[in-house]
C-alpha positions as CSV (number, residue, x, y, z in Angstrom):
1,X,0.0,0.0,0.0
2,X,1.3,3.1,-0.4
3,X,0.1,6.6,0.8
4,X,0.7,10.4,0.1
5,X,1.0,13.3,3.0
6,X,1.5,16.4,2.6
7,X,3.8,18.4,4.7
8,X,1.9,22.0,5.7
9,X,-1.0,21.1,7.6
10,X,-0.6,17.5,8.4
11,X,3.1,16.4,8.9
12,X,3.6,19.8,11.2
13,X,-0.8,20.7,11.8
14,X,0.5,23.9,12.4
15,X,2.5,24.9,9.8
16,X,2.2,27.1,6.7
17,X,5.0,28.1,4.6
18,X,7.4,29.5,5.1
19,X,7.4,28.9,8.7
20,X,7.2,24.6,9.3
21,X,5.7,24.5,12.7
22,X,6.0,21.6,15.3
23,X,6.2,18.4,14.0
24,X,3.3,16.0,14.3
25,X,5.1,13.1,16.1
26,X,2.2,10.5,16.2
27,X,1.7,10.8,12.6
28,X,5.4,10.7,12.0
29,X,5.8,7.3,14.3
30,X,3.1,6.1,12.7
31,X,4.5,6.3,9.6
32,X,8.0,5.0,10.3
33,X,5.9,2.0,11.5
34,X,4.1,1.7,8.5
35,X,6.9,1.4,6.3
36,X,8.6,-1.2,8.3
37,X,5.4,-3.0,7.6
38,X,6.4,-2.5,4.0
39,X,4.1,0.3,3.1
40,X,4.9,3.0,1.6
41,X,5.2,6.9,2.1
42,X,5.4,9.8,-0.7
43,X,5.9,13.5,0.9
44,X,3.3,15.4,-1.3
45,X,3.9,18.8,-1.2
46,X,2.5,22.1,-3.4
47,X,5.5,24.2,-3.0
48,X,6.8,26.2,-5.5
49,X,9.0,28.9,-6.0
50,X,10.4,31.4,-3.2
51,X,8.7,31.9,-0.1
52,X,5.8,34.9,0.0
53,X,7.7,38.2,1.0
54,X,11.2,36.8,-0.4
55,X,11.4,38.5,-3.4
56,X,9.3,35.2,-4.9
């Protein structure tokens, strides 16, 4: 099986780029456990380009 999280909003809830926010351990342990159960994990992201107010 395999699965896609993104990063902003669900690996750190909090986060919204630029700034990453806290990372959301559970999820993260979860997922390490996943994939040593052979699943696996794709780091979907939307990013693109500079970060807002950096010229971007």
């Amino acid at each position: 099986m395999t699965i896609a999280v993104d990063f902003d909003g669900v690996l750190t809830p909090n986060g919204h780029w630029p700034n990453t926010g806290e990372p959301n351990t559970k999820l993260i342990e979860w997922l390490i456990m996943f994939r040593e159960m052979g699943g696996k994990v794709i780091l979907w992201t939307n990013r693109n380009g500079n970060p807002p107010g950096n010229g971007g």
